[in-house]
C-alpha positions in Angstrom: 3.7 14.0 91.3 7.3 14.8 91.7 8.1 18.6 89.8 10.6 20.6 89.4 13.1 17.8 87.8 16.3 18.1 85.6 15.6 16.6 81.9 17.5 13.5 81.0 18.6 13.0 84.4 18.6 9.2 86.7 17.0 9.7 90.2 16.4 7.0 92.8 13.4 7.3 94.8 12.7 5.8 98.6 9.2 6.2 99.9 8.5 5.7 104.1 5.1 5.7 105.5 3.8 8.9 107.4 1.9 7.0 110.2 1.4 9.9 112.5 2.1 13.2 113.2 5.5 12.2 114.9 5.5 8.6 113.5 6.9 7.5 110.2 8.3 3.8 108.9 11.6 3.4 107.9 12.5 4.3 104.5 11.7 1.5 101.7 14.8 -0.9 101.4 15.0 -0.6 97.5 14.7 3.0 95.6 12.8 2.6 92.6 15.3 4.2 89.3 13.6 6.0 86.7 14.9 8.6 84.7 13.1 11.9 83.2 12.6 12.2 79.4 14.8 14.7 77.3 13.3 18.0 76.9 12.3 19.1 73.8 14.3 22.1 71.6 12.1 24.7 71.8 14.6 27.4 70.4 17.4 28.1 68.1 20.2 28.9 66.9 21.6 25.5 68.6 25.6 24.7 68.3 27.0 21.5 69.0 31.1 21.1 68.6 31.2 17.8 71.2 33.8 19.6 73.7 31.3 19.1 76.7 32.5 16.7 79.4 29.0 14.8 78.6 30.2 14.7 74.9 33.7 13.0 75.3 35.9 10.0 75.7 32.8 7.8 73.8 29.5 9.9 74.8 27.3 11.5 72.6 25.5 14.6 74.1 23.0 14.6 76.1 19.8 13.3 74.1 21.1 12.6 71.2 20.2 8.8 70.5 22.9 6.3 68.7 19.8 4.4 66.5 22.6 2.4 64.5 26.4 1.4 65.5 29.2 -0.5 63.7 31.4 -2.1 66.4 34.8 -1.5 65.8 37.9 -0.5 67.8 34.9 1.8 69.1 31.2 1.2 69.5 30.7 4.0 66.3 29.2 6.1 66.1 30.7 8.0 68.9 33.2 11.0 70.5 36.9 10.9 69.4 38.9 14.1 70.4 35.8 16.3 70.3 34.6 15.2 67.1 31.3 13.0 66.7 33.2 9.5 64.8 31.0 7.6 62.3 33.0 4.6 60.8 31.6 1.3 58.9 32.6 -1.6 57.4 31.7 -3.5 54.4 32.4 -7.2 56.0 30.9 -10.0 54.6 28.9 -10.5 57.6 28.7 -6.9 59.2 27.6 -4.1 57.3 26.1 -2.1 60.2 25.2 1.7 59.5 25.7 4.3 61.5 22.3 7.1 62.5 22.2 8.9 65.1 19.2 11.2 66.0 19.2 14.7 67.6 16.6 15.7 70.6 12.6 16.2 69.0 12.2 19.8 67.7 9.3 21.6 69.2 9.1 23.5 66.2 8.4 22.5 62.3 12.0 21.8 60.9 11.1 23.1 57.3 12.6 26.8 58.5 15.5 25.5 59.7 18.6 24.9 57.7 22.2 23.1 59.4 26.0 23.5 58.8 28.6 21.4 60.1 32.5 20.4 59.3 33.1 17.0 58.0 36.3 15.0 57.6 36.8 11.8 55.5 39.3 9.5 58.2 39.5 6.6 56.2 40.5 4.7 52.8 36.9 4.3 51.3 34.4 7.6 50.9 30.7 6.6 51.1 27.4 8.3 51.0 27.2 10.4 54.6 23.4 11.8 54.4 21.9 14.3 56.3 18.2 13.6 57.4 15.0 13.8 59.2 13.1 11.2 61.2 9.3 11.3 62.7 10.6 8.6 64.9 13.9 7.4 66.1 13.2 4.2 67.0 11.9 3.2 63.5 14.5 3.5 60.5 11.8 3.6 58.1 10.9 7.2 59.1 13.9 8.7 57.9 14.1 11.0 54.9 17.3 11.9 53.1 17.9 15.9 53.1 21.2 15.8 51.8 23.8 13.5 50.5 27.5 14.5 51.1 30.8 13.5 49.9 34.0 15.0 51.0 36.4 15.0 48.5 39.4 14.3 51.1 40.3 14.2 54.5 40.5 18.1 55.1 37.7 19.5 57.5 34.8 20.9 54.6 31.9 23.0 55.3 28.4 21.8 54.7 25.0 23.4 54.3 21.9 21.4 53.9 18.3 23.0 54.6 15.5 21.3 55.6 12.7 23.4 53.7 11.7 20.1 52.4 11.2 18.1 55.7 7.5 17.2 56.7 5.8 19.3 59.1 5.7 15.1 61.1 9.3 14.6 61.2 10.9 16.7 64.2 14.2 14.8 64.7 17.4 15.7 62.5 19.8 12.3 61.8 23.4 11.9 60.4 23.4 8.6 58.6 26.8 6.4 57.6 26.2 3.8 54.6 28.6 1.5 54.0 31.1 1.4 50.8 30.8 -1.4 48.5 34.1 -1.9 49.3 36.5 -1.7 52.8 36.1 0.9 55.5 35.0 4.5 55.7 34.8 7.2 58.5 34.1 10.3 59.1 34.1 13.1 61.7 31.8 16.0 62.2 32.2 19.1 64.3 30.9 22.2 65.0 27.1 21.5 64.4 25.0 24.9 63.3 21.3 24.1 63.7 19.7 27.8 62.5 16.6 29.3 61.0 16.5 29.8 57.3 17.0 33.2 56.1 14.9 34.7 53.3 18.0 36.6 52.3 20.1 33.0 51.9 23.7 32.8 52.5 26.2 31.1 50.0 27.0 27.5 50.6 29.4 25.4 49.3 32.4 27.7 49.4 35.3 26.3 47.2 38.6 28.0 46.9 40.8 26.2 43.9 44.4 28.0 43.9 45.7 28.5 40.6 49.3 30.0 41.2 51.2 30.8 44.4 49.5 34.1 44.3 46.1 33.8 42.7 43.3 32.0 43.9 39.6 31.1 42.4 36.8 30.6 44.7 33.1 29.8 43.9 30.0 28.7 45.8 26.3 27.9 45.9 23.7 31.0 45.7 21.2 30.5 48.3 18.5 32.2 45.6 18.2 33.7 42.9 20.6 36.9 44.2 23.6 38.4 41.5 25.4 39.8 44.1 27.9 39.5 46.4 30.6 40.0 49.4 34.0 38.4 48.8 36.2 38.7 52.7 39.3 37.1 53.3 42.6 37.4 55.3 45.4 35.7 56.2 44.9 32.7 59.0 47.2 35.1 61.2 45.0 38.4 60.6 42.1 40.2 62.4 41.3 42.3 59.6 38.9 41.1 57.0 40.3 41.9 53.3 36.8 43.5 51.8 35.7 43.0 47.9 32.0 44.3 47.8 29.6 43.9 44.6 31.3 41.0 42.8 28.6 39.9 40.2 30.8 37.3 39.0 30.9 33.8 40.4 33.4 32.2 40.2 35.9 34.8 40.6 39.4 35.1 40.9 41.7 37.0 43.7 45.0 37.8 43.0 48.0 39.5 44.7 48.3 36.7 47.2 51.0 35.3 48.8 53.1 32.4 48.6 52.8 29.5 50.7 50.6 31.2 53.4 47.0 29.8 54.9 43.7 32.2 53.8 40.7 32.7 55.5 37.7 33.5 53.2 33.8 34.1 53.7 30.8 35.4 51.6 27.6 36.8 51.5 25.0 37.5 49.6 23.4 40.8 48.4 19.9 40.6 48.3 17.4 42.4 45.4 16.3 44.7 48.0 19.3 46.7 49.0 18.6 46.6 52.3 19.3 43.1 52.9 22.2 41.4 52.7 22.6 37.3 54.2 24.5 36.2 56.7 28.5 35.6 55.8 29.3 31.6 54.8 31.1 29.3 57.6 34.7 29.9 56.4 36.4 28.3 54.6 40.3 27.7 54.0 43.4 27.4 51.7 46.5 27.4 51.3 48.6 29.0 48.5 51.4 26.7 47.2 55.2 27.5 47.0 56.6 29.6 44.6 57.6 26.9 41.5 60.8 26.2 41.6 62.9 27.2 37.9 64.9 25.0 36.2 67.3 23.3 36.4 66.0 21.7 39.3 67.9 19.6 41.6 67.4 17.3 44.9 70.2 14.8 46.1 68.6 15.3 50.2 72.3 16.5 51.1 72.1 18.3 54.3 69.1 16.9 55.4 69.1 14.8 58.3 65.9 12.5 60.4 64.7 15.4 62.1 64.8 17.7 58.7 63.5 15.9 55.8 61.9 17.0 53.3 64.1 19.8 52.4 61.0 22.0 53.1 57.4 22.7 53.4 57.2 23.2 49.5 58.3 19.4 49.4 55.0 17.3 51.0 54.8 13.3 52.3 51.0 12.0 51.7 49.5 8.8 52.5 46.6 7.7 50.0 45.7 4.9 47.8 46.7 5.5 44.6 43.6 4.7 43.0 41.7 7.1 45.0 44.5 9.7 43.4 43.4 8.6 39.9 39.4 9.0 40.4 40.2 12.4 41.3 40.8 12.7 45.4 43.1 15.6 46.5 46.6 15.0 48.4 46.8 16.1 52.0 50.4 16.9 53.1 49.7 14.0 56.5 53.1 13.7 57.2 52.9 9.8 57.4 56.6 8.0 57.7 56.2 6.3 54.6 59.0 7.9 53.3 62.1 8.9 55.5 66.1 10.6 55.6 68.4 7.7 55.4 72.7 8.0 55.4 73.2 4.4 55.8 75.8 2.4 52.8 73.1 0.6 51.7 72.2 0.4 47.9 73.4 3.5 46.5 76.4 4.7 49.0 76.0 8.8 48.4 75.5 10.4 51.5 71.9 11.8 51.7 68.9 10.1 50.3 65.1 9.2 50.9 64.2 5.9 51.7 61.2 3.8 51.9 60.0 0.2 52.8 57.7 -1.8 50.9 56.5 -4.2 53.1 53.1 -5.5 54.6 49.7 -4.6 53.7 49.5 -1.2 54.3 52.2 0.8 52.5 50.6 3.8 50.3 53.5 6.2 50.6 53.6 9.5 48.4 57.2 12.0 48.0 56.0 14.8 46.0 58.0 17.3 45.2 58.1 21.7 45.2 56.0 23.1 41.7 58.4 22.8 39.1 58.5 25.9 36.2 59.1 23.5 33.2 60.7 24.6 30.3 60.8 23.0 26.5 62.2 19.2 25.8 62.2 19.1 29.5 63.2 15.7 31.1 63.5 14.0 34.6 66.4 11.9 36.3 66.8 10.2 39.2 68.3 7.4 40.5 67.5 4.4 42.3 68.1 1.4 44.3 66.5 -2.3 45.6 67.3 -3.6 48.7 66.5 -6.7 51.7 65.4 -4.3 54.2 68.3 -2.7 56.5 70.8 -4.9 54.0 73.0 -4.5 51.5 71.6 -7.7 49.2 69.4 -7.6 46.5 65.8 -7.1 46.8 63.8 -10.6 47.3 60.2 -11.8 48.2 58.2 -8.9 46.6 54.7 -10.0 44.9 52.2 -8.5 42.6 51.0 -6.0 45.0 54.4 -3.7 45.5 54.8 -1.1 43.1 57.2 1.6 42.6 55.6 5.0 40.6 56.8 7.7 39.5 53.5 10.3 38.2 53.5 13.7 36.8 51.0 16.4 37.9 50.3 18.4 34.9 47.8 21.1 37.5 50.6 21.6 39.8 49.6 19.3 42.2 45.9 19.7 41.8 45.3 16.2 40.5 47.1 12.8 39.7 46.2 10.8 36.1 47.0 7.3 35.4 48.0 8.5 32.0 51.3 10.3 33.5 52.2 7.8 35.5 55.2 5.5 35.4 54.8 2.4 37.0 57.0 0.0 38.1 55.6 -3.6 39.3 55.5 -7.5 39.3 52.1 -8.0 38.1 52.6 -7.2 34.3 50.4 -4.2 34.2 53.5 -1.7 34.6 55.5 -0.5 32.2 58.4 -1.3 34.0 59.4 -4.4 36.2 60.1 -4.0 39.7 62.2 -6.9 40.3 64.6 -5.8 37.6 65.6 -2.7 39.6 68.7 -4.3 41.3 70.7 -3.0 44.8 73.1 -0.7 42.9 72.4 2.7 41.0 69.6 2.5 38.6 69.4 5.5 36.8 66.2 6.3 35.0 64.5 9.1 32.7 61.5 10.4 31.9 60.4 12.6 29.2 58.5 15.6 30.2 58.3 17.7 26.8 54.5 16.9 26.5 53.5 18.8 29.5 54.4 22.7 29.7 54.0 25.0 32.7 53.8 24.3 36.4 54.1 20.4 37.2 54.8 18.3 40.6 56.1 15.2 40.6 55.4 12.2 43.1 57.4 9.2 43.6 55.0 6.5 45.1 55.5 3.3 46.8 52.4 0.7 47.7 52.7 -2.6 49.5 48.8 -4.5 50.4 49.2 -7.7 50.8 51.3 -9.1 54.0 53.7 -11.3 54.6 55.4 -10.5 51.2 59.2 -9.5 51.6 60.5 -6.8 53.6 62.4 -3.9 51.1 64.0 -0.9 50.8 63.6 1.4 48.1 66.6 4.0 48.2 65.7 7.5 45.8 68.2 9.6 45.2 69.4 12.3 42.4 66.2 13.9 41.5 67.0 16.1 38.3 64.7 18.1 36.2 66.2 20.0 32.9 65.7 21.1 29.5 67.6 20.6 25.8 67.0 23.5 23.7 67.7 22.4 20.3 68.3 25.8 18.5 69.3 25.3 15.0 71.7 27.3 13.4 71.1 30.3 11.4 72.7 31.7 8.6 72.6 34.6 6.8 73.9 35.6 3.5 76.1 38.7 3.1 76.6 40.6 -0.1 79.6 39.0 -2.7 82.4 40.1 -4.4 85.0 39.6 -6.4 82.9 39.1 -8.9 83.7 38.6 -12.6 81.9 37.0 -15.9 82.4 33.4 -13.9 83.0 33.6 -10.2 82.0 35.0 -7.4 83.1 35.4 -3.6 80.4 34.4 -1.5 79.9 35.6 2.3 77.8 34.0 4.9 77.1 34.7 8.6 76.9 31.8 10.9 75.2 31.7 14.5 75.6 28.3 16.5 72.6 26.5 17.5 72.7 23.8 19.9 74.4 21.4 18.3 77.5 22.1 15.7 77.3 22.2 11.4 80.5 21.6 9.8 81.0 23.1 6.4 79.3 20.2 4.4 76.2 21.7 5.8 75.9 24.9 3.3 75.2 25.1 -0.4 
């Protein structure tokens, strides 16, 4: 018996005869290979955020077992830039999961809770569960802890505890369905494998921002604890911002400031006063621009291909549209899908954005700063239809290109199909695409029936290839208001009064629009 071995580690082993004293054989002409089991974890906290040189370029860690793979571009589940990369596929003839196991716990996995960042990477969310197995080599063992799914493709911290896994399952398993419909992926990082605390902290920190200085943030009690420690800073900051005792969840922070990246964490006070949780993983957000005030006005002059958008207030987002509809937040992704262009082309005007609607995989978003609207406001802008890199007409486009123009009524928050605009050859939109020609098309939208803070995105969306090849040239974005103030008119005292006549006085303030005389009595 050999001792004293490395876990999970290949040896070769040669074997000579001892014939004597001073006598041996040569050494055995083959080694025999074997290699020692993984040792069990007998201890945590355990953290896992895939940066060793064992966990990169394709390898998981050391131990931890891919049960089920999709074969892609990559044999996934597996490493991508430190993160562990699940992806699947709904094909009619592959539709592989993804599991893959940890090492065997040593000890029962029902005081043990995990945490862990998760990204959606691709077009299609689908159900990512967190699990435990008695066995990694049977599929059947596997029992669903908890069932996420991230909203959009921004890192999101998870909690799931395992309080309810059988004292017989040891392993914990991330598992990867596939959609019902096209691909999905996700990443996972920083992996937080810990003991449950009686004094449970928060999960499920959400942070929604309501104005470029407020902010509203929420979460999970771990128990039945009425509370709590609010912390948060700027991204830049050492120093924790400290609101102790909130008994209201959620609750609002205000005095924030524009356009800057927060930091924020929370903790739960217990019933005995001594104890207090652990703080949350932190979470992020990002406070949005100051809204602009009307009238509002973008013609891109001044811009240029290395400055475009005008500013961080203005965003580019890549995302199906329908995905925006059921709900799913906008990333700022700076995709190319929407670009500076100077060229003659369509409208001739200097400065303007341009995009190509072409192929099968054009989802291109140009949404614009928070706009402060005011009463009967309204929106123009103006645009043109062109061959790509040409002068001519627009030709060759099909059912799937669409042009659309939506309104959102949160500030950004969400995008309806109801205050949308759409602009397409497949008779669904209200508009049709081919009639936009290569010249100026000038268009308006109403706006009086939403008040407050609004964006607005102009869309493009191109799925099917080999269509045509187009450019679609925006240009004169516009947002303003028409008061329509009546008149007033006040009556002064008369005179010149006698048994039958009367002088008779009124005060007239202009409205809006002009009243001649034939509009008094």
């Amino acid at each position: 018996t050999a001792s004293g071995l490395t876990p999970n580690t290949e040896y070769r082993l040669w074997v000579r005869t001892k014939c004597s004293a001073t006598d041996s054989s040569d050494w055995s002409l083959e080694p025999v290979t074997f290699r020692t089991i993984c040792k069990n974890i007998t201890s945590v906290p355990l953290q896992e955020d895939f940066s060793l040189p064992q966990a990169y370029n394709g390898n998981l860690p050391s131990c931890w077992t891919k049960v089920l793979s999709y074969q892609g571009q990559k044999l996934y589940p597996e490493i991508v830039n430190g993160k562990l990369a699940f992806k699947t596929n709904n094909w009619v003839l592959n539709k592989d999961q993804n599991l893959v196991v940890t090492p065997k716990f040593d000890m029962p996995l029902n005081t043990l809770g995990i945490s862990f960042t998760l990204a959606l990477t691709d077009s299609h969310s689908a159900p990512f569960i967190v699990g435990v197995m008695s066995d990694p080599s049977d599929t059947s063992t596997f029992i669903t802890m908890g069932n996420v799914l991230p909203p959009d493709g921004l890192d999101r911290i998870y909690d799931v505890s395992f309080a309810a896994a059988p004292a017989t399952h040891r392993y914990i398993a991330f598992r990867l369905k596939p959609n019902t419909t096209g691909s999905s992926g996700y990443e996972v990082d920083d992996v937080d494998i810990h003991v449950l605390s009686s004094c449970a902290r928060p999960t499920n920190i959400k942070a929604i921002v309501l104005t470029s200085d407020s902010v509203t943030v929420s979460w999970t009690a771990g128990g039945s604890e009425t509370l709590w420690t609010i912390q948060y800073r700027p991204d830049t900051s050492t120093e924790w911002i400290v609101l102790d005792s909130i008994s209201t969840n959620p609750y609002t922070i205000k005095g924030l400031s524009a356009t800057t990246k927060y930091q924020i964490r929370v903790k739960a006070l217990c019933s005995d006063s001594s104890s207090e949780s652990t703080f949350s993983l932190i979470s992020k957000f990002l406070t949005p621009c100051v809204a602009e005030i009307l009238p509002f006005y973008e013609n891109f002059t001044g811009l240029s291909d290395r400055k475009f958008p005008r500013n961080k207030c203005w965003s580019i987002c890549y995302m199906d549209i329908d995905l925006a509809f059921a709900g799913y937040s906008l990333s700022n992704n700076n995709t190319r899908d929407w670009w500076y262009s100077d060229n003659a082309y369509g409208m001739n005007s200097g400065g303007k954005a341009r995009t190509s609607i072409w192929g099968y995989n054009v989802r291109g978003w140009l949404v614009t700063p928070p706009i402060l609207l005011e009463r009967n406001s309204f929106l123009d802008f103006d645009v043109s239809f062109t061959s790509y890199r040409s002068p001519n007409r627009a030709t060759g486009t099909r059912a799937d290109d669409k042009f659309i123009v939506i309104v959102s009524d949160n500030g950004g928050a969400t995008w309806e199909r109801k205050n949308a605009t759409i602009w397409s050859n497949d008779s669904t939109g209200d508009y049709v695409l081919n009639d936009i020609t290569n010249g100026v098309n000038h268009f308006q939208i109403d706006l009086s029936k939403y008040s407050g803070v609004v964006k607005i995105a102009f869309y493009v969306e191109s799925t099917v290839a080999d269509n045509g090849n187009n450019d679609l040239y925006l240009d004169n974005i516009e947002v303003k208001s028409i008061v329509n103030d009546p008149p007033t008119v006040v009556t002064l005292p008369a005179d010149s009064i006698a048994h039958n006549t009367a002088t008779l006085h009124k005060k007239v303030t202009e409205g809006s629009y002009l009243i001649d005389e034939e509009g008094f009595f």
